[in-house]
C-alpha positions in Angstrom: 7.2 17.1 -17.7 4.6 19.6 -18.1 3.6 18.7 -21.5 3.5 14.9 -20.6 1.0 16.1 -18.1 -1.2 18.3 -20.2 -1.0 15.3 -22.7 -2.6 12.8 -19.4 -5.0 15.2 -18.4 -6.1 15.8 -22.2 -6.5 12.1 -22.5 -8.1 11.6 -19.5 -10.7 13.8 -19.9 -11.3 11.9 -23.3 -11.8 8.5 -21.5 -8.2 7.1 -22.7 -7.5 4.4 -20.1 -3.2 4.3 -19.5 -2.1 1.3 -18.0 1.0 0.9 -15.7 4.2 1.7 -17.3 2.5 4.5 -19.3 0.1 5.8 -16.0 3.8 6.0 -14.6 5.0 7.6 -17.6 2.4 10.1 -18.1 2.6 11.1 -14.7 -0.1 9.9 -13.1 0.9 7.1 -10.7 4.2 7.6 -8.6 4.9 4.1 -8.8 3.8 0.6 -10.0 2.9 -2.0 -7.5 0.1 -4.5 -6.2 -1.4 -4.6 -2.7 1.8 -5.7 -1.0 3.5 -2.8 -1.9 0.9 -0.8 -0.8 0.6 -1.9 2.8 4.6 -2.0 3.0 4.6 1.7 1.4 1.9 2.5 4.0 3.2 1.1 7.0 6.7 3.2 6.4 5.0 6.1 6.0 3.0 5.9 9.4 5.1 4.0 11.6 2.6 1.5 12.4 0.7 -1.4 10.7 -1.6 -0.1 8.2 -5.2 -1.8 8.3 -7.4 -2.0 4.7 -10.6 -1.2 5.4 -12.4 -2.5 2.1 
């Protein structure tokens, strides 16, 4: 894990853009999802309805 961590930070400081599975991979993201997921996501973790502001 650690190394997998060094290596996204390494690459991220080089401008190497990780997409998705391998932003998940590398440690990056905690999970992989589009706006639904988000607001459902938020909404548990308040206990309320979440509102966007964008």
């Amino acid at each position: 894990m650690i190394l997998k961590l060094l290596y996204a930070k390494q690459n991220q400081n080089e401008g190497i853009t990780l997409f998705g599975q391998m932003a998940l991979e590398n440690g990056l993201v905690d999970k992989i999802g589009g706006q639904s997921e988000v607001e459902e996501y938020l909404k548990e973790k308040i206990g309320e309805d979440e509102e966007i502001c964008w």
